[in-house]
N, CA, C and O atoms as a Tinker XYZ file with bonds, in Angstrom:
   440  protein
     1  N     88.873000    8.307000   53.990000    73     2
     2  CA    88.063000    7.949000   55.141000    64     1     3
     3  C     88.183000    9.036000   56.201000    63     2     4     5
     4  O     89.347000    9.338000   56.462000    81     3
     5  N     87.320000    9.631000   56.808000    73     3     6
     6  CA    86.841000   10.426000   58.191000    64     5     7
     7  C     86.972000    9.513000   59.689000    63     6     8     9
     8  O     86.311000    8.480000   59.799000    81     7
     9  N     87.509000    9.793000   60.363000    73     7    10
    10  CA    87.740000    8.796000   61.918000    64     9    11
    11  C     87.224000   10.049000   62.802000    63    10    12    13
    12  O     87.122000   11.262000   62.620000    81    11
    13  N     87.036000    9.422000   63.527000    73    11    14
    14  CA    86.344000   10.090000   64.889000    64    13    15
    15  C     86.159000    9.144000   65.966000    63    14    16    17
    16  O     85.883000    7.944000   65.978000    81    15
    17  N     86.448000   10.249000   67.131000    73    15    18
    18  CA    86.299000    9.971000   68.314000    64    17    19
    19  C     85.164000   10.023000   69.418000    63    18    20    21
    20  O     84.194000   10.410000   68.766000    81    19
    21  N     84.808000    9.877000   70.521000    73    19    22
    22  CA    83.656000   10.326000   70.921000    64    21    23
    23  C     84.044000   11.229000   71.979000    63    22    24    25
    24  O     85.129000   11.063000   72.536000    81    23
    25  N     83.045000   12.439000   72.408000    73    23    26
    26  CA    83.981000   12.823000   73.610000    64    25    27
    27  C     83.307000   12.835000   75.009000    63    26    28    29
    28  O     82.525000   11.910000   75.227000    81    27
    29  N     83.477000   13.634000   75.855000    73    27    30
    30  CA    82.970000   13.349000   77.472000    64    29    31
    31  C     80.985000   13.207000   77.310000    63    30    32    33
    32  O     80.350000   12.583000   78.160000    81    31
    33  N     80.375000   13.810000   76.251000    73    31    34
    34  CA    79.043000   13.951000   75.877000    64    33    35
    35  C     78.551000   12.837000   75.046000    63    34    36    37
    36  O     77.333000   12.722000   74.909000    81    35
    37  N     79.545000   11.798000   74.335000    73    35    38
    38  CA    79.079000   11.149000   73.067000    64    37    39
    39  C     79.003000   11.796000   71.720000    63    38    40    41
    40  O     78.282000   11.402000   70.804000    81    39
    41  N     79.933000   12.979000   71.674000    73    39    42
    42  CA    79.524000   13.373000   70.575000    64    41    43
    43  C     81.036000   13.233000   69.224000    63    42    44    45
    44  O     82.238000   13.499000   69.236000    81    43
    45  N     80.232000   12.775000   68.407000    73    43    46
    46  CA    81.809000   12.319000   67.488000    64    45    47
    47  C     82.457000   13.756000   67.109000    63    46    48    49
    48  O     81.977000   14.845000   66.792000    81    47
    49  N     83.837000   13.231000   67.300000    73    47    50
    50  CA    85.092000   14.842000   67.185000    64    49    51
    51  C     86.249000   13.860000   66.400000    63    50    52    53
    52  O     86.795000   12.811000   66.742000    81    51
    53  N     86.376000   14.885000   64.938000    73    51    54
    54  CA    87.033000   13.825000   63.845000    64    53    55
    55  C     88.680000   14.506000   64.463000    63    54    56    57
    56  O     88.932000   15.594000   64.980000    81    55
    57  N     89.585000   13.312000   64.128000    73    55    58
    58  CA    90.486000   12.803000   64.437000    64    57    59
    59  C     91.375000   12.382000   63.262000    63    58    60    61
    60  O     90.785000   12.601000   62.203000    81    59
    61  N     92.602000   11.848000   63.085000    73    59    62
    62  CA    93.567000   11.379000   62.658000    64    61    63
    63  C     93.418000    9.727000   62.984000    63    62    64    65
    64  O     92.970000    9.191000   63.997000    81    63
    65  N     93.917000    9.168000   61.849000    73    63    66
    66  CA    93.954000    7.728000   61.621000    64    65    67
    67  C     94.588000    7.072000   63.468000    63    66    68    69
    68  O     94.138000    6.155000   64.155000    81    67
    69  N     95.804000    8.074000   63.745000    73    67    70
    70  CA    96.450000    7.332000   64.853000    64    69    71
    71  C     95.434000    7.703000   66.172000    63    70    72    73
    72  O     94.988000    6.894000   66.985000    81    71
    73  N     95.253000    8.861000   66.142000    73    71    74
    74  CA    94.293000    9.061000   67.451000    64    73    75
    75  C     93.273000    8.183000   67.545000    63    74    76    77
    76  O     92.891000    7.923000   68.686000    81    75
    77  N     92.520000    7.450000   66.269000    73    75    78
    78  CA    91.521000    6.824000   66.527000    64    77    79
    79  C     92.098000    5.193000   67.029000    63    78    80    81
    80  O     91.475000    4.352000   67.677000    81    79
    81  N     93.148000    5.133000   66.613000    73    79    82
    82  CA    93.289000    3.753000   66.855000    64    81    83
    83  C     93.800000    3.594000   68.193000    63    82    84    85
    84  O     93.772000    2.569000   68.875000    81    83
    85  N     94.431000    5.112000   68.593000    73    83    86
    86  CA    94.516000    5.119000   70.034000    64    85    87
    87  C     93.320000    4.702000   70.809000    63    86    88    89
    88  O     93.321000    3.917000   71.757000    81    87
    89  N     92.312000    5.312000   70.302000    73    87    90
    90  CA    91.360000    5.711000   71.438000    64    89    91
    91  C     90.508000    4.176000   71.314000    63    90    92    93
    92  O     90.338000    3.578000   72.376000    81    91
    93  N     90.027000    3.604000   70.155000    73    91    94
    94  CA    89.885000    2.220000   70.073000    64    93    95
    95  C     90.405000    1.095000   70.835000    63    94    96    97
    96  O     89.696000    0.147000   71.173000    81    95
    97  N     91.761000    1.211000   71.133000    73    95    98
    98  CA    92.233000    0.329000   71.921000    64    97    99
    99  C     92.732000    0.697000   73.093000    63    98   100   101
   100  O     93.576000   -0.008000   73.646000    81    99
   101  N     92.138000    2.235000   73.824000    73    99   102
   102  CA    92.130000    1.789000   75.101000    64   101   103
   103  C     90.517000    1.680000   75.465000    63   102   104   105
   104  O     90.167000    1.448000   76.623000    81   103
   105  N     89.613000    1.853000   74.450000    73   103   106
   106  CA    87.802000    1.788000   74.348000    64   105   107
   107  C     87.712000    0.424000   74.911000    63   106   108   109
   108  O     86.945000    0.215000   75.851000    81   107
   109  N     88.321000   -0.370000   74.489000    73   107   110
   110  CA    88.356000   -1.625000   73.984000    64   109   111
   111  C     88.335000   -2.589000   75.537000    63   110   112   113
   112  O     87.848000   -3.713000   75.667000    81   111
   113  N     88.766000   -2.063000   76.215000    73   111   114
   114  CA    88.822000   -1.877000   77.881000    64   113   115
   115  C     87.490000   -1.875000   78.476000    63   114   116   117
   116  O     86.757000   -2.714000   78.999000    81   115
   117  N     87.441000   -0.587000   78.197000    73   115   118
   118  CA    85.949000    0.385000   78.775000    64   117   119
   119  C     84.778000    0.166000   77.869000    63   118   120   121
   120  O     83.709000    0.147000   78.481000    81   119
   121  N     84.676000   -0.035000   76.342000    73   119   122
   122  CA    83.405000   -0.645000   76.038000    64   121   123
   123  C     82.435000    0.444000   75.719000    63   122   124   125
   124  O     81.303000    0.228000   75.287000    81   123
   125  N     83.237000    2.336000   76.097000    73   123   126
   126  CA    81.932000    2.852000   75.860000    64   125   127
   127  C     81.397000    3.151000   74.536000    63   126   128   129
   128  O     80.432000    3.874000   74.289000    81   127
   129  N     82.049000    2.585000   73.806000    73   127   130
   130  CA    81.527000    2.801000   72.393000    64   129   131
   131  C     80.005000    2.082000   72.065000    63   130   132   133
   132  O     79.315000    2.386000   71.091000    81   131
   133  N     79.653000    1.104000   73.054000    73   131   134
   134  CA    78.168000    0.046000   72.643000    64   133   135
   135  C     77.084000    1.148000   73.622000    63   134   136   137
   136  O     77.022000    1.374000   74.831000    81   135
   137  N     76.395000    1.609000   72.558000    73   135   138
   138  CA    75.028000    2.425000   72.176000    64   137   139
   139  C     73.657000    1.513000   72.937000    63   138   140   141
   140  O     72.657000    1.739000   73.618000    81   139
   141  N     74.203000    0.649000   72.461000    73   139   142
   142  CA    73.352000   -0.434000   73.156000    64   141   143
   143  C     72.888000   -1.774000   72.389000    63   142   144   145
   144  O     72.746000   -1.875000   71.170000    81   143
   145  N     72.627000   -3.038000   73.594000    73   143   146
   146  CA    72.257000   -4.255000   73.088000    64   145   147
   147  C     71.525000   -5.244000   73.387000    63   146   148   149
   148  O     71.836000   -5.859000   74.407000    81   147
   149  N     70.381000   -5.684000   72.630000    73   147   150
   150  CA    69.274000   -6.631000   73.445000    64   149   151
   151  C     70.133000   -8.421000   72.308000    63   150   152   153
   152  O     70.987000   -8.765000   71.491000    81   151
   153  N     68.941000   -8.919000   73.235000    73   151   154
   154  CA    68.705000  -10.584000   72.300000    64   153   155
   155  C     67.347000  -10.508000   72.983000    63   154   156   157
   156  O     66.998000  -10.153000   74.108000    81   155
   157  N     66.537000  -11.082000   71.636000    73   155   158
   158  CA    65.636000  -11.500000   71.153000    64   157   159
   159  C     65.534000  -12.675000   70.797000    63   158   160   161
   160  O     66.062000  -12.931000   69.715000    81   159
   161  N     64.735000  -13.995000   71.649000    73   159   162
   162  CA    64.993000  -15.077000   71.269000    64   161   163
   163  C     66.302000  -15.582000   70.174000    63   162   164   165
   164  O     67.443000  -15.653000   70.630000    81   163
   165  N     66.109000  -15.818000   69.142000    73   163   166
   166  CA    67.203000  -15.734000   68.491000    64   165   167
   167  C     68.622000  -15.076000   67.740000    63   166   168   169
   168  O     69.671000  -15.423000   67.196000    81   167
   169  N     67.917000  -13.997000   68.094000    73   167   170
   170  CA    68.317000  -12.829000   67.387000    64   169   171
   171  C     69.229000  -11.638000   68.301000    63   170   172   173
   172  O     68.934000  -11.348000   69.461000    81   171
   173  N     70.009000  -11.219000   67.787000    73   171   174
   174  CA    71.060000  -10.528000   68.911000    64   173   175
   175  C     70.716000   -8.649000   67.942000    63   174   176   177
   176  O     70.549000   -8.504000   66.731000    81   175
   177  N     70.718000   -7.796000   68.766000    73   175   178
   178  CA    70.465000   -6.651000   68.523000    64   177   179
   179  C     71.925000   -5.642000   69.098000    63   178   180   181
   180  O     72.103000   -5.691000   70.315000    81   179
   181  N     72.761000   -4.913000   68.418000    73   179   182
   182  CA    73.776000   -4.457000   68.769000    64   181   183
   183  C     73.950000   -2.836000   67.584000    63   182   184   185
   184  O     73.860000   -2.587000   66.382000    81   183
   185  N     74.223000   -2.135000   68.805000    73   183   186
   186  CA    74.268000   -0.457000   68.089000    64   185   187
   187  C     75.225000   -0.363000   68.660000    63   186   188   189
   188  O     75.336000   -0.716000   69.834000    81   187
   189  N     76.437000    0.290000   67.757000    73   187   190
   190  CA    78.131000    0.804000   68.484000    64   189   191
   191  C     78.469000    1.900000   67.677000    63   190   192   193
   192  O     77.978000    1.963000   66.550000    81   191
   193  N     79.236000    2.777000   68.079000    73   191   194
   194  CA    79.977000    3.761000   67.469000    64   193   195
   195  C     81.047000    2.961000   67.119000    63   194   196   197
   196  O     81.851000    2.416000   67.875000    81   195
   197  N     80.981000    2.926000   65.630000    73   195   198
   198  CA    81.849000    2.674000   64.767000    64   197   199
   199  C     83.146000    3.724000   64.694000    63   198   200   201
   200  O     84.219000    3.130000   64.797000    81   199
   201  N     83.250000    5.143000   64.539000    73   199   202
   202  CA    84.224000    6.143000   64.688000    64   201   203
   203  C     84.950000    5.804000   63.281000    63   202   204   205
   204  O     86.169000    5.633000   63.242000    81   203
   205  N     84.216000    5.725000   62.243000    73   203   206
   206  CA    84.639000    5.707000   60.922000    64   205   207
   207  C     83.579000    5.796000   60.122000    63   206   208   209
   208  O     82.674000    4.968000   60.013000    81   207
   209  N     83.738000    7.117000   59.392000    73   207   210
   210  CA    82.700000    7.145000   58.435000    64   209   211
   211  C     81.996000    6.393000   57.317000    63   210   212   213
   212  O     82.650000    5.941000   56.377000    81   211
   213  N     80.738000    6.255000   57.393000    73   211   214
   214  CA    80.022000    4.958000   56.651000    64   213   215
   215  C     79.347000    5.552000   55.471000    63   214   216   217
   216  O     79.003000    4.921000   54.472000    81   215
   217  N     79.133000    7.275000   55.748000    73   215   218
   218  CA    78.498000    7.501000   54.550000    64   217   219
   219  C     79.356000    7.082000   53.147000    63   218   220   221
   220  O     80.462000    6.549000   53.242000    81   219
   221  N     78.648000    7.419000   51.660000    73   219   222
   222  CA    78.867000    7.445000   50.337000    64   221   223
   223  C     79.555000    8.335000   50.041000    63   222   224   225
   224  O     79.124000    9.486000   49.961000    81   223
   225  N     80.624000    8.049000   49.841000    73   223   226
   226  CA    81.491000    9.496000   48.984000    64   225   227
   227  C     81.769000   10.959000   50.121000    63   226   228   229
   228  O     82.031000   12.117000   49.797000    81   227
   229  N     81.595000   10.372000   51.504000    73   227   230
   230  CA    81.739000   11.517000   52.060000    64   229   231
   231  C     80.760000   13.128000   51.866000    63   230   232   233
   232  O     81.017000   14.331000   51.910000    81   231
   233  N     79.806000   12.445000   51.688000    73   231   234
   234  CA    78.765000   13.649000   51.553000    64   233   235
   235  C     77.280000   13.446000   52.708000    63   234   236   237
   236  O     76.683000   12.395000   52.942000    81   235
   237  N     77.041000   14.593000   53.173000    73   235   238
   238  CA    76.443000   14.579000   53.965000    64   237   239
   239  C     77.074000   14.453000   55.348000    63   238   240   241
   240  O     78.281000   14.213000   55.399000    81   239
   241  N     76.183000   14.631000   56.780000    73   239   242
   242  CA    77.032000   14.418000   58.187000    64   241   243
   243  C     77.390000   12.547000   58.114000    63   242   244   245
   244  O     76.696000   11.591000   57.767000    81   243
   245  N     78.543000   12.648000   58.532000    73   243   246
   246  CA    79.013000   11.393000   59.028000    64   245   247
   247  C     78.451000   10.486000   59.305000    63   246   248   249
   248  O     77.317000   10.850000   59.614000    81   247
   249  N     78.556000    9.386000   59.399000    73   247   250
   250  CA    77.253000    8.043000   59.645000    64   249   251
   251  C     78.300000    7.258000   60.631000    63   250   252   253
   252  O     78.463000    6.095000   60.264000    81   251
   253  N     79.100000    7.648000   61.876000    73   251   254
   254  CA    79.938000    7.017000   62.200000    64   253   255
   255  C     79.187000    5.728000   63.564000    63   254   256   257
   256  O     79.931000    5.130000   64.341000    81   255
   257  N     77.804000    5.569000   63.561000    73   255   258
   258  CA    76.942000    4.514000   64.574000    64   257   259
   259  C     76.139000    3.653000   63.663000    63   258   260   261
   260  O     75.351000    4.068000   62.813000    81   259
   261  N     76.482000    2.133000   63.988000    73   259   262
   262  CA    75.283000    1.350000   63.532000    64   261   263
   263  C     74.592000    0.574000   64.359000    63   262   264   265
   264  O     75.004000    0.411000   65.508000    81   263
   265  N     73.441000   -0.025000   63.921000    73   263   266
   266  CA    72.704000   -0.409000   64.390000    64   265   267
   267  C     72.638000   -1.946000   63.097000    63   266   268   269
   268  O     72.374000   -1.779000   61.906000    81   267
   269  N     72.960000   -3.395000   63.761000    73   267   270
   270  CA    72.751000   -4.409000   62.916000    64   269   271
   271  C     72.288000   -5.683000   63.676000    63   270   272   273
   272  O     72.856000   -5.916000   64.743000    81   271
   273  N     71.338000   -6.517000   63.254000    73   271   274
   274  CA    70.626000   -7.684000   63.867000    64   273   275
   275  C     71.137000   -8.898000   63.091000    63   274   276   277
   276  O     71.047000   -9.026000   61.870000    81   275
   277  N     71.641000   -9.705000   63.871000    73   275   278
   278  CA    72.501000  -10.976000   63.823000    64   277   279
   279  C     71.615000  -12.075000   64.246000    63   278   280   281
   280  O     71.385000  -12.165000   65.452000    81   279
   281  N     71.187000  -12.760000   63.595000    73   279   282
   282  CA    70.953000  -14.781000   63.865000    64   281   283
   283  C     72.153000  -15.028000   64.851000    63   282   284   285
   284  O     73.362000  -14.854000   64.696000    81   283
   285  N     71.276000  -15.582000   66.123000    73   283   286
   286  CA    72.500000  -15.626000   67.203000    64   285   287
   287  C     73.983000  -16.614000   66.479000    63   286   288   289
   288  O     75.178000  -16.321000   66.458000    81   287
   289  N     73.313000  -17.729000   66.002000    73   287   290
   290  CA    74.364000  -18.601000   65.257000    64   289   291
   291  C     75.002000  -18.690000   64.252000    63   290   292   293
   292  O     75.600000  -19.676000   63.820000    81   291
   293  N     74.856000  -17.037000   63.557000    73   291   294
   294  CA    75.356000  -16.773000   62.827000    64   293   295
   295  C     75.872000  -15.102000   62.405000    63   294   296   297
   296  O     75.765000  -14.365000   61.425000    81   295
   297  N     76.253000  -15.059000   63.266000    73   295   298
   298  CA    77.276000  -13.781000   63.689000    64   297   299
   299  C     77.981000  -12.763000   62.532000    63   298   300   301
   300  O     78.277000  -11.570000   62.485000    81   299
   301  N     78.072000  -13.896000   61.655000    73   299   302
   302  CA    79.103000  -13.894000   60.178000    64   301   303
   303  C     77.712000  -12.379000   58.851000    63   302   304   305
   304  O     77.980000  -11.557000   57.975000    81   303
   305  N     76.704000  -12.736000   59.369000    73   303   306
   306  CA    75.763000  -12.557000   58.083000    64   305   307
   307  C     74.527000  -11.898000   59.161000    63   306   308   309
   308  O     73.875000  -12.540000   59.985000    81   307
   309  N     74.440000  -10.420000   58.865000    73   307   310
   310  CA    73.710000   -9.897000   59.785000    64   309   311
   311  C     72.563000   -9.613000   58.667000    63   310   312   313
   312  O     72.803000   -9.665000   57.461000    81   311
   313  N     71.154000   -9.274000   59.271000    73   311   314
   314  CA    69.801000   -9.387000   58.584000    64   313   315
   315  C     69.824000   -7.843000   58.794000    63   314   316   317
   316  O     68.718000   -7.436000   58.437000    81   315
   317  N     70.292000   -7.217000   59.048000    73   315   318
   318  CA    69.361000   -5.822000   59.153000    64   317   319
   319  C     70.352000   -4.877000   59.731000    63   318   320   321
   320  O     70.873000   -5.135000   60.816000    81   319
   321  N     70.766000   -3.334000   58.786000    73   319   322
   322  CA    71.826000   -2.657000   59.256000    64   321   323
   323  C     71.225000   -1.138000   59.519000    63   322   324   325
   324  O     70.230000   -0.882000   58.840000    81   323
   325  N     71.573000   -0.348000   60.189000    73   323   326
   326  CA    71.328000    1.041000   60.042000    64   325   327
   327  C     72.773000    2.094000   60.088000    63   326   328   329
   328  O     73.739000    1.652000   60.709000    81   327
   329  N     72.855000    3.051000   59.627000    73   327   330
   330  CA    73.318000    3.983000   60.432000    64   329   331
   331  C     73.237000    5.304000   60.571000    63   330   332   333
   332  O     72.670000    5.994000   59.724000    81   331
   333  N     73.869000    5.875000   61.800000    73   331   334
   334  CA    73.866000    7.415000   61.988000    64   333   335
   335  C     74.593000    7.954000   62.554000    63   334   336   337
   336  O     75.548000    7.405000   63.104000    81   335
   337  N     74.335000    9.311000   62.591000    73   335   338
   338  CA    75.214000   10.423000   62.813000    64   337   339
   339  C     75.659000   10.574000   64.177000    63   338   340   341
   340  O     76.864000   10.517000   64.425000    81   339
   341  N     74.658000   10.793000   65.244000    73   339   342
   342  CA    74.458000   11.121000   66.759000    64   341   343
   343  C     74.699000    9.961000   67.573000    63   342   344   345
   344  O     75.183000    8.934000   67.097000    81   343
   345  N     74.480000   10.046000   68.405000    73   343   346
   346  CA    74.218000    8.810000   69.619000    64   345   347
   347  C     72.577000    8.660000   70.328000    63   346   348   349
   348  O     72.024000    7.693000   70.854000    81   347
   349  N     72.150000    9.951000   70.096000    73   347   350
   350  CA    70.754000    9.809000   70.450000    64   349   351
   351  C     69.607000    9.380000   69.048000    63   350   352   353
   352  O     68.398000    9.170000   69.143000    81   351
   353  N     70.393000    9.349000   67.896000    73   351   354
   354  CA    69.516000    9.181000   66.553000    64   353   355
   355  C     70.002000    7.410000   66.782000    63   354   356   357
   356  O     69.141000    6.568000   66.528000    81   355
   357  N     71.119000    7.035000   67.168000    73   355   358
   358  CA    71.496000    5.160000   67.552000    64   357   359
   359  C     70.793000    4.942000   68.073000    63   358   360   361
   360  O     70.104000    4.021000   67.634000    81   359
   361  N     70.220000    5.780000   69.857000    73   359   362
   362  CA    69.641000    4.836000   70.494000    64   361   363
   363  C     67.902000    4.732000   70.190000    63   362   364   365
   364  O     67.068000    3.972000   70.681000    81   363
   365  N     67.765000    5.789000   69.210000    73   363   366
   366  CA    66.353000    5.281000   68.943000    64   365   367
   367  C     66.260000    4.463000   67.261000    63   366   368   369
   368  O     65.192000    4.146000   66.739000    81   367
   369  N     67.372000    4.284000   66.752000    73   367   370
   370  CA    67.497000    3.172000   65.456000    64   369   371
   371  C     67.480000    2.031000   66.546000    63   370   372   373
   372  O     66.563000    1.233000   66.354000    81   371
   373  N     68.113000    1.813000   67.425000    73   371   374
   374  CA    68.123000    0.633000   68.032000    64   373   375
   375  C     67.039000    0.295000   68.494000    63   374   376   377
   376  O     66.761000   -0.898000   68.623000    81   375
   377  N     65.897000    1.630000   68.965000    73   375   378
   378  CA    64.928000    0.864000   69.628000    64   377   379
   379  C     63.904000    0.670000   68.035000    63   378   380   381
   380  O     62.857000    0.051000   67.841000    81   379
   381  N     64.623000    1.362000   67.259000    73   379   382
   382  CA    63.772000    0.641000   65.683000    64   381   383
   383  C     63.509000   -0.781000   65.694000    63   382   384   385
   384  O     62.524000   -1.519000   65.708000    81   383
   385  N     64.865000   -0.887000   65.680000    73   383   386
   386  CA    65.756000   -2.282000   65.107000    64   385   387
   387  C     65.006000   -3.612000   66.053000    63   386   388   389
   388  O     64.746000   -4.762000   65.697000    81   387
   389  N     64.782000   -2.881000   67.457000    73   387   390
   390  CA    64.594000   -3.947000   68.532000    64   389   391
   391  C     63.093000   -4.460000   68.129000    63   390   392   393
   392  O     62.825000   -5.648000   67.949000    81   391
   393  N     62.011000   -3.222000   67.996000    73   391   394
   394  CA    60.464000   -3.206000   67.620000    64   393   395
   395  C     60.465000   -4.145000   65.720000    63   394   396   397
   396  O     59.834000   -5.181000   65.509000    81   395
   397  N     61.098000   -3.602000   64.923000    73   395   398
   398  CA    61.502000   -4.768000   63.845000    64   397   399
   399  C     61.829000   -6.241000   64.089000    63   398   400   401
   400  O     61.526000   -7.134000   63.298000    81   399
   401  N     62.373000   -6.397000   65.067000    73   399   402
   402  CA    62.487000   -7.750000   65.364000    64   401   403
   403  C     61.590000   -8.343000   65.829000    63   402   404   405
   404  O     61.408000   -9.432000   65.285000    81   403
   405  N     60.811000   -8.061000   66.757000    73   403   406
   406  CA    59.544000   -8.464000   67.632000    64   405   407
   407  C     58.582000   -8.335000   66.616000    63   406   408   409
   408  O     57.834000   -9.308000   66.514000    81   407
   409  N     58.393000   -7.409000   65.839000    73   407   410
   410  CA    57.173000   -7.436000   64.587000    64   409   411
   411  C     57.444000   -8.502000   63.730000    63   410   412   413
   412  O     56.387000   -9.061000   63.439000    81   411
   413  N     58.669000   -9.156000   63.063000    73   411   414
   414  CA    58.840000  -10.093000   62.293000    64   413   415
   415  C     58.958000  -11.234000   63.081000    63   414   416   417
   416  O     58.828000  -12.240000   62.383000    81   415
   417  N     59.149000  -11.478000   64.237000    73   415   418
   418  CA    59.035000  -12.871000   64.813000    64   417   419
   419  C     57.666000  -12.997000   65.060000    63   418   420   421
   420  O     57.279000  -14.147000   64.854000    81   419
   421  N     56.799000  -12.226000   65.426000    73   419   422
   422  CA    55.552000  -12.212000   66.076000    64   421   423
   423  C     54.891000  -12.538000   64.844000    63   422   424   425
   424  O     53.860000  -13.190000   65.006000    81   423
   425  N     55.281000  -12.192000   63.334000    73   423   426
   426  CA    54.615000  -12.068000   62.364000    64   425   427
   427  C     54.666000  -13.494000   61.501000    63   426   428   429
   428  O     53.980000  -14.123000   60.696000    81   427
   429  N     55.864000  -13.579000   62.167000    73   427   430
   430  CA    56.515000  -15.294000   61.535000    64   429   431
   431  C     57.637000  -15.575000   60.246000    63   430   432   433
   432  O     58.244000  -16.567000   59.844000    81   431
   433  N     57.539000  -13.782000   59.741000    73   431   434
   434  CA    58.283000  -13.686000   58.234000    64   433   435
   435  C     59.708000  -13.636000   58.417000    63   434   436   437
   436  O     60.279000  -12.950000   57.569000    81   435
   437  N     60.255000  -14.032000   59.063000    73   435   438
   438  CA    61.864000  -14.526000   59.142000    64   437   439
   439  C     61.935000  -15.495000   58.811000    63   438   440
   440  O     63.029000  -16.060000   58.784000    81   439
């Protein structure tokens, strides 16, 4: 596994297992890891820097941000995941993620 941190810009800087868990739990405080987050009538919309690599086999740039849509009442089992590399490629998956939601409620196919 790849860990990473974010730094004064948002930009992930890979790290050691302990540095990340440092920096996680004093984040954990401050919160700046959330990319960003709506609700949608039912539906909760949430993008975070994860700071652990998500790609396959470690190939390709890092996938350490997702983007996943949750049934408010069901938190457990999310409908819809993304991820990426940047913080500016999150905040426009998120505004994906947000326009996906409004197209399938509006559409009725949830």
């Amino acid at each position: 596994m790849r860990f990473y941190t974010l730094d004064d810009k948002n930009n992930p800087v890979p790290c050691s297992l302990d540095e990340w868990g440092k920096y996680f739990k004093h984040d954990f405080k401050e919160n700046k890891r959330r990319v960003a987050e709506d609700r949608i009538g039912e539906y909760y919309i949430s993008t975070i820097f994860l700071g652990v690599d998500h790609s396959f086999f470690e190939v390709g740039p890092p996938l350490v941000f997702e983007t996943m849509v949750f049934k408010v009442d069901d938190y457990a089992c999310g409908i819809y995941k993304e991820h990426y590399s940047t913080w500016n490629e999150a905040v426009e998956g998120h505004k994906k993620a947000v326009q996906w939601v409004k197209d399938e409620c509006k559409n009725g196919q949830k």
